[in-house]
C-alpha positions as CSV (number, residue, x, y, z in Angstrom):
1,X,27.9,-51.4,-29.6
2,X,27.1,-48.3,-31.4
3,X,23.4,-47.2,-32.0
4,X,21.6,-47.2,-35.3
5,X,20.0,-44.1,-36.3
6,X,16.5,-43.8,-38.0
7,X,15.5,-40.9,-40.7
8,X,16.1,-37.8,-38.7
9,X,13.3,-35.1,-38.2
10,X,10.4,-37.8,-38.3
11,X,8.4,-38.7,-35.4
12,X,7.4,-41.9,-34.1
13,X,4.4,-43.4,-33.4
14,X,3.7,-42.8,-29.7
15,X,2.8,-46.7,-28.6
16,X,0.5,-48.0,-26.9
17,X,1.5,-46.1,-23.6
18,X,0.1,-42.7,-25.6
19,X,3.7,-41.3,-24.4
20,X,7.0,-41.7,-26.2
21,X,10.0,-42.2,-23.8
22,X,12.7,-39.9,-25.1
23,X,16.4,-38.7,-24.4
24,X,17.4,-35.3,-25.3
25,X,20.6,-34.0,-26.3
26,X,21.0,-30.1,-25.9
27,X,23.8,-28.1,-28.1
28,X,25.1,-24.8,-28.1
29,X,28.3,-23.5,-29.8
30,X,30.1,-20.2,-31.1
31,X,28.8,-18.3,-28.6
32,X,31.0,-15.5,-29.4
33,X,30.3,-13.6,-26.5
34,X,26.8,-13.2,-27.8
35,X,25.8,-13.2,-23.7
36,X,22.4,-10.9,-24.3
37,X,20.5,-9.2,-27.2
38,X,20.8,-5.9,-27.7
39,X,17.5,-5.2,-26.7
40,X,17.1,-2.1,-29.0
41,X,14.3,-3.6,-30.8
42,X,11.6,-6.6,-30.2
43,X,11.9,-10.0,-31.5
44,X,15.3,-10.8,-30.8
45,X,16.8,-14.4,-29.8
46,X,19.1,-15.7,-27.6
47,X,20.5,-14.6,-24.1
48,X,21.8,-16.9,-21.4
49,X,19.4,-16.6,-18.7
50,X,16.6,-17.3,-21.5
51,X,17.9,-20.7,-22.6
52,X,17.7,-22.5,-19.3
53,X,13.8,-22.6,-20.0
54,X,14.7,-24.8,-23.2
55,X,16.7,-27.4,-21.0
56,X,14.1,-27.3,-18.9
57,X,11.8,-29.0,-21.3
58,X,13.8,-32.2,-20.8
59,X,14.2,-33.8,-16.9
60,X,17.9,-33.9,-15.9
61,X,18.3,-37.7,-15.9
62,X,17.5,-37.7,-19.3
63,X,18.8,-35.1,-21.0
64,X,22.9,-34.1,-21.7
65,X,23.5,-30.5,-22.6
66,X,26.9,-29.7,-24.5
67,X,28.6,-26.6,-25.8
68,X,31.0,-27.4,-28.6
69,X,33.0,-23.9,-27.9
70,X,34.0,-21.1,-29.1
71,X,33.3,-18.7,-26.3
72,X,34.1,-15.7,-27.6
73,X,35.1,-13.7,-30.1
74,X,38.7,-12.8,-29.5
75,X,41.1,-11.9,-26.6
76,X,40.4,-8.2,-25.7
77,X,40.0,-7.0,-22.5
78,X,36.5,-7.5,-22.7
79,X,35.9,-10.7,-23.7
80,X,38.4,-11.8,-21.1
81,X,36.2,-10.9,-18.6
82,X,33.2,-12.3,-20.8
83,X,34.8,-16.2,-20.8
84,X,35.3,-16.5,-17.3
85,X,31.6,-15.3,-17.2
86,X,30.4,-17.9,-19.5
87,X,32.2,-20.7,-18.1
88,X,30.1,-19.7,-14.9
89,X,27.1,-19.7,-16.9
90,X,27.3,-22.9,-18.3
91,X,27.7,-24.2,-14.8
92,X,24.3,-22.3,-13.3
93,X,22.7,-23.5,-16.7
94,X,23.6,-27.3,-16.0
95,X,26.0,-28.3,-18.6
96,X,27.9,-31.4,-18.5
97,X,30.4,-30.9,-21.0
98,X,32.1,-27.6,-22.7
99,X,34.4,-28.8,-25.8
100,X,37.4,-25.6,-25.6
101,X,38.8,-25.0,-28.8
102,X,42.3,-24.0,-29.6
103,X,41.6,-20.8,-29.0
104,X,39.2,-21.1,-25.9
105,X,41.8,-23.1,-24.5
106,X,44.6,-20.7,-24.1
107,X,42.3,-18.0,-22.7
108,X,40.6,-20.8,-19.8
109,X,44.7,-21.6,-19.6
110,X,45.6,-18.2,-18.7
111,X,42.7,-17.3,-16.6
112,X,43.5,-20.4,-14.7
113,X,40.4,-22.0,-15.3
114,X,41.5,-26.0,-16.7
115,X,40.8,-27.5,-13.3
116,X,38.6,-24.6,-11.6
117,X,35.1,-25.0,-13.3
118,X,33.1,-26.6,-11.0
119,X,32.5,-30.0,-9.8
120,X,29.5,-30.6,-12.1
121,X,30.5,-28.7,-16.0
122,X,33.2,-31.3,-17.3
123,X,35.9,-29.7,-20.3
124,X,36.9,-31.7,-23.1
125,X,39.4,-30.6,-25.8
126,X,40.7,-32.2,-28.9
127,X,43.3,-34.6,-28.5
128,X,47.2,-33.3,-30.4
129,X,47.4,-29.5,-29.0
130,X,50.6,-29.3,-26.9
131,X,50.6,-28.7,-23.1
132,X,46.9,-29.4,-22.6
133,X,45.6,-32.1,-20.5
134,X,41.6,-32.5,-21.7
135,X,40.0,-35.8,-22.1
136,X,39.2,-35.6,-25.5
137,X,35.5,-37.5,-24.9
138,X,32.6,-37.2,-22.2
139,X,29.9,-39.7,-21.3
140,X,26.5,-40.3,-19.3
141,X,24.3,-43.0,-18.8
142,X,21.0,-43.5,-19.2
143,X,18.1,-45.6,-19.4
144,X,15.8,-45.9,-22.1
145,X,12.2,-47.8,-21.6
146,X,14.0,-49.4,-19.1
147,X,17.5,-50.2,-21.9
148,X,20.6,-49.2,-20.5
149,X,21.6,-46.2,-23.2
150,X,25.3,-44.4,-22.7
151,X,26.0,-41.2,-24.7
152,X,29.6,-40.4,-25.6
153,X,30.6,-37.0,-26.7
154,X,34.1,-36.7,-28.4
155,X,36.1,-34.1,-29.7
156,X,38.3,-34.2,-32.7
157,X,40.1,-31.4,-35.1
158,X,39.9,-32.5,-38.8
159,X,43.4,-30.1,-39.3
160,X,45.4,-33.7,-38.8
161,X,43.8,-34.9,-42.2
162,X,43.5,-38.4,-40.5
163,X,39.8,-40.1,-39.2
164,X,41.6,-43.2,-38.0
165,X,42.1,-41.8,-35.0
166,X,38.6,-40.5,-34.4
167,X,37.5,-44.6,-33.2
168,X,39.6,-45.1,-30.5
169,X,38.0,-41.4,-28.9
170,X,35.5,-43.6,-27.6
171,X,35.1,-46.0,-24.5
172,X,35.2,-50.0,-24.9
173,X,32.3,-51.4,-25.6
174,X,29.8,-52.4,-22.7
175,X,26.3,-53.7,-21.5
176,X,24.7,-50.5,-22.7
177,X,23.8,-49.5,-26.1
178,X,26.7,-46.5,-27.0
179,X,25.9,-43.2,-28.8
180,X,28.7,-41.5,-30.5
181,X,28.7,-38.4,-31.2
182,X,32.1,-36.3,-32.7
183,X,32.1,-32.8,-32.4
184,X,34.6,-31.8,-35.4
185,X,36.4,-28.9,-36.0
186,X,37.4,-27.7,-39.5
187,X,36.5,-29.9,-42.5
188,X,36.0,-28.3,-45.4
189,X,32.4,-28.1,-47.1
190,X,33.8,-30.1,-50.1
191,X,35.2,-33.2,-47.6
192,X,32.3,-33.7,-45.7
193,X,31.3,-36.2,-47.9
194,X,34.6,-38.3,-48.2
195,X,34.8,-37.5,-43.9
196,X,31.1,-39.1,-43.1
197,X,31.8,-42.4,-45.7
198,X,35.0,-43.1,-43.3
199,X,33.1,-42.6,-40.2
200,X,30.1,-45.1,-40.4
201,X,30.8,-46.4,-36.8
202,X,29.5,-42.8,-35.4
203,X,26.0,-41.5,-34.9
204,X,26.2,-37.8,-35.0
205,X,28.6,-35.5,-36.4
206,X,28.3,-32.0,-34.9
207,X,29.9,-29.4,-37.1
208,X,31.5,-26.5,-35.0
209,X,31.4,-24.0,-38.2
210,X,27.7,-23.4,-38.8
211,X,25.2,-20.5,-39.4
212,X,23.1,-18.9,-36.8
213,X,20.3,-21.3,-37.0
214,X,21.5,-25.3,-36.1
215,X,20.1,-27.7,-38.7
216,X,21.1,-30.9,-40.5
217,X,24.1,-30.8,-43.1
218,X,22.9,-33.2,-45.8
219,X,20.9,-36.3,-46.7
220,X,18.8,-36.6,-43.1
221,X,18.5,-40.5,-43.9
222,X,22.6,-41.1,-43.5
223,X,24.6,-42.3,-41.0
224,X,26.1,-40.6,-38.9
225,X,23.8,-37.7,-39.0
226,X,25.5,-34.6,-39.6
227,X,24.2,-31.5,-37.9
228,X,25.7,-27.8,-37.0
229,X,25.8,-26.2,-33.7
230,X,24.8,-22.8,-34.8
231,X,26.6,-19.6,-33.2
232,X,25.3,-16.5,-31.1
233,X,23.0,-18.0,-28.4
234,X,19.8,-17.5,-31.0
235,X,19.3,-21.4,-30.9
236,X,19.7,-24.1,-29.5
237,X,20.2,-27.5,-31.5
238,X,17.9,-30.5,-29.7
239,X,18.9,-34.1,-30.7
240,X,16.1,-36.5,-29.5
241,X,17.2,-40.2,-29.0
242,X,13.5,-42.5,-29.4
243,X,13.9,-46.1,-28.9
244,X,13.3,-48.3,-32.2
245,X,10.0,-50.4,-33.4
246,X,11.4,-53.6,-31.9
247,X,12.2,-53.6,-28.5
248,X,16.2,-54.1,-29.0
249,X,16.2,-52.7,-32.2
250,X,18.6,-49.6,-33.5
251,X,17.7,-46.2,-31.8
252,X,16.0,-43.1,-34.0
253,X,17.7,-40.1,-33.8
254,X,15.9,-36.2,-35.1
255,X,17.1,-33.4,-34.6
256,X,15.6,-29.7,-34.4
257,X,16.3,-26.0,-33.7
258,X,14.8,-24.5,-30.6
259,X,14.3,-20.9,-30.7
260,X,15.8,-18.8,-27.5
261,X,12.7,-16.1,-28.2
262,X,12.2,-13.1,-25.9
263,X,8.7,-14.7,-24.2
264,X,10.6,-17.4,-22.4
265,X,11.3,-17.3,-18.4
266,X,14.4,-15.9,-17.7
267,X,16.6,-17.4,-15.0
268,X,17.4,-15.2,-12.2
269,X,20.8,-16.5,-10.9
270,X,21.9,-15.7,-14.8
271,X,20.4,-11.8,-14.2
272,X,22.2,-11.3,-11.8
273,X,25.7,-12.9,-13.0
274,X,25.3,-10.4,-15.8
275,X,24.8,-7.6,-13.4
276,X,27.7,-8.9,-11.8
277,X,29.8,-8.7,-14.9
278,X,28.5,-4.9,-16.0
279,X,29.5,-4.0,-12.3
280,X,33.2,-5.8,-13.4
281,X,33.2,-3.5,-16.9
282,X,32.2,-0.2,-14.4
283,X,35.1,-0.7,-11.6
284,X,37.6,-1.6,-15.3
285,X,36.9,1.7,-16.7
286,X,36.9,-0.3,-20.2
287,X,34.7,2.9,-21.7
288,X,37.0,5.5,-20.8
289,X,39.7,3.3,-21.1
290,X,39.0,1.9,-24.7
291,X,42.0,1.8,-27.2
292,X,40.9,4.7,-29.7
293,X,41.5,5.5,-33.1
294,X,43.2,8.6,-34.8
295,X,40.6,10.3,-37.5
296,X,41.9,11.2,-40.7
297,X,43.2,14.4,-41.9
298,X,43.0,16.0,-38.6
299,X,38.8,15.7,-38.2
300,X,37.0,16.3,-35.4
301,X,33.5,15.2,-33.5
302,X,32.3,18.8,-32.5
303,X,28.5,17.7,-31.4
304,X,25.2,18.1,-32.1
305,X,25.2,21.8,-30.7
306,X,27.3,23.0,-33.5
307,X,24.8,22.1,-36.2
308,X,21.8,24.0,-34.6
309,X,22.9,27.5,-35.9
310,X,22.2,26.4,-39.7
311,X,20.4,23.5,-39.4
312,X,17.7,24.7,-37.2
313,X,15.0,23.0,-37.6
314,X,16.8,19.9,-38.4
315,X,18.3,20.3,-35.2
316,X,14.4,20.9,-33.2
317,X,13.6,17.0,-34.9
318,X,16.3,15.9,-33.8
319,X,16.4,16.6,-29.7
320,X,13.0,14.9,-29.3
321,X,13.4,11.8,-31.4
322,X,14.7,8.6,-29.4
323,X,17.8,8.6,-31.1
324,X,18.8,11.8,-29.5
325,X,18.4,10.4,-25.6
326,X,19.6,6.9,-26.5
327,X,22.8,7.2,-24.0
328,X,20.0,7.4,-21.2
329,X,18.1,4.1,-22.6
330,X,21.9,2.6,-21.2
331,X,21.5,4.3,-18.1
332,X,18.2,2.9,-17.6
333,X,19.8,-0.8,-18.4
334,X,22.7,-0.3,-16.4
335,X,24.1,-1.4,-19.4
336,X,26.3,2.6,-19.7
337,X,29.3,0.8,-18.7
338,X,30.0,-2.0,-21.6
339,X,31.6,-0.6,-25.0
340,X,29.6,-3.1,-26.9
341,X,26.6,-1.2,-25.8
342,X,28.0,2.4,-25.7
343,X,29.2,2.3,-29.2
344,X,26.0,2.5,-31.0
345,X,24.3,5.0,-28.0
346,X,27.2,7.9,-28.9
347,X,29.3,10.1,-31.2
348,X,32.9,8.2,-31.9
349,X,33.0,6.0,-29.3
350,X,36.2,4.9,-30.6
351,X,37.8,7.6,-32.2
352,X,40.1,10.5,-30.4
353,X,37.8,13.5,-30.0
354,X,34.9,11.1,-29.1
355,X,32.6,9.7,-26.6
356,X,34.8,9.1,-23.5
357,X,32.1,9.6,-20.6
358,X,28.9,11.7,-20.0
359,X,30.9,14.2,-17.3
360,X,33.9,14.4,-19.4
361,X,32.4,14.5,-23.1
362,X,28.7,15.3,-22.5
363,X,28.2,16.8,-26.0
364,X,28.1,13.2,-27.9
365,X,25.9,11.5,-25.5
366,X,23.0,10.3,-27.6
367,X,23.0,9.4,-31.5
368,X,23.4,12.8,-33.2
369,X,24.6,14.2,-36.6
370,X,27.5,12.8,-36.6
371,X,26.8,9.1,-36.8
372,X,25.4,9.2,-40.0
373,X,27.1,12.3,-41.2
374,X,31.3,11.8,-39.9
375,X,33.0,14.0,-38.0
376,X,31.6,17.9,-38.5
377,X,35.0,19.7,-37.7
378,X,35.7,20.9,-41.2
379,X,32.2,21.2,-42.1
380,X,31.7,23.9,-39.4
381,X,34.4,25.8,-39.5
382,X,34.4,26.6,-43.4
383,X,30.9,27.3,-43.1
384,X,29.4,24.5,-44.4
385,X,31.6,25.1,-47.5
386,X,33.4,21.7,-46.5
387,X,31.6,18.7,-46.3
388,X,31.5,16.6,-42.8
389,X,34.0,13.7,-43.2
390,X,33.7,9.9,-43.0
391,X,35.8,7.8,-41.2
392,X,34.9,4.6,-43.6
């Protein structure tokens, strides 16, 4: 039987024990290869080996943690490398289930991952995309004040127009109560509606499109609850499962967004898998190697040394202000060798006449003129009579 679900977001009266028994379900999604902040400035969320210290607020036997995909952002070299990192995470982080979408699915397929993730970190996939062989659904069991409780976490892609389908996702019934819980790709904001009255016989509708922050799409009080997954790491969506008043009554579900903030323990084993992958960026040359971009009209980065003569004393502010040593801030990260990093700590990263390396071009290490001001080639040699460019 499928579980009832209480007004979400309200909490229940702890009992006579003082202590409410609870079951947590953990969710991540559109990750994006959003594997670290930045770190260029203070209060930022999210970051792998940070969110392990929100999982760790529930015990393992009563807790399931899920990622409902989207890895990353695209399939360049570097995000490549970036899934099968990620994959790796999710195992060190204790996931039991990663849904792959369409896209996720042909980059684990060619990195020869469907089958090679680990004993423990199960994959799921919607069912109807050719050539893959994904259970569409995942499931635990549980106990719950002492009530046998099994949660089942399908997938499904709304692109087939039909929600028939979407029933027979899930196990046959059994002696344990049975959460269900869809993780749906693609409805539209204007079906939602027409998508949750068809689906009564779920609990929990995770939508896969969703804004940084997760939170609940809706009227809280409805059935199945509809909630988002959220996307860069920055949260982490908690869906608590509380038993009901009476003792074989309907279960309550509320959910929340947990905050991956800066002060929380960082895991070590994920430290040093992402030293491990800057190591994998340094031995691919992907800096030096990155695909570049012609400038228009013929411009050209010439450096912050070709300003000083008439712009002096702008040029004197400059070389002491952080901006100006930002490519050593990399060094100090050992973060020098990514391109998502390096872009913003040089000149024209990727444009010919650029940033290529700090032996090769050492004149556009650092943020200088030309980041805010384009490419200073015809600027300096008319004079200052043309202005610098822009390259949009």
């Amino acid at each position: 039987m499928s579980v009832g679900m209480g007004p979400a977001g309200k909490a229940m009266d702890a009992g006579k024990s003082g202590k409410e028994d609870v079951l947590t379900v953990f969710i991540t999604g559109n990750e994006l290869g959003a594997m670290k902040p930045c770190g260029c400035s203070g209060g930022q969320l999210g970051g792998l080996s940070k969110r392990g210290a929100v999982f760790k607020a529930a015990e393992k036997t009563r807790r399931v943690i899920v990622d409902t995909g989207g890895l990353v952002a695209n399939d360049s070299e570097q995000d490549l490398i970036k899934f099968n990192v990620i994959i790796r995470a999710l195992g060190l982080l204790g996931y039991d289930a990663a849904n792959l979408t369409k896209s996720d699915l042909e980059i684990a397929q060619n990195l020869g991952l469907i089958g090679n993730v680990g004993p423990d970190l199960k994959l799921v996939a919607a069912p109807g995309i050719p050539d893959v062989n994904l259970p569409a659904r995942f499931g635990k069991r549980m106990t719950l004040e002492g009530r046998p409780i099994r949660v089942e976490i399908a997938s499904f892609d709304a692109s087939s127009g039909r929600v028939e389908p979407i029933e027979k996702l899930f196990g046959p019934e059994s002696d344990a109560a049975t959460l269900k819980i869809l993780i749906l790709a693609g409805p539209r904001a204007d079906e939602m509606d027409t998508f949750v009255e068809k689906t009564a016989f779920l609990d929990c509708v995770i939508c896969t499109d969703s804004a940084e922050m997760p939170e609940i799409i809706g009227d809280p009080n409805r059935r199945p609850l509809v909630v988002s997954a959220g996307r860069l790491g920055k949260y982490v969506g908690r869906l608590r499962i509380s038993p009901g008043r009476k003792e074989k009554g309907p279960l309550k579900l509320s959910f929340s967004a947990v905050p991956v903030s800066e002060d929380l323990l960082e895991d070590e084993a994920l430290n040093e898998l992402y030293k491990h992958y800057q190591q994998i960026l340094m031995a691919g040359g992907l800096v030096e190697n990155l695909p570049r971009f012609d400038l228009p009209d013929g411009l050209r980065y010439m450096g912050s040394e070709s300003c000083k003569k008439c712009h002096k004393y702008a040029y004197e502010k400059w070389k002491d202000l952080k901006h100006a040593h930002a490519y050593e801030t990399l060094e100090e990260a050992g973060a020098d060798y990514d391109p998502e990093c390096v872009v913003c700590h040089v000149v024209g990263l990727k444009y010919e006449s650029g940033f290529v390396g700090p032996d090769k071009t050492p004149q556009f290490r650092g943020v200088g003129c030309e980041n805010c001001h384009g490419p200073g080639s015809e600027h300096v040699l008319s004079a200052g009579e043309a202005p610098a460019g822009s390259v949009g």
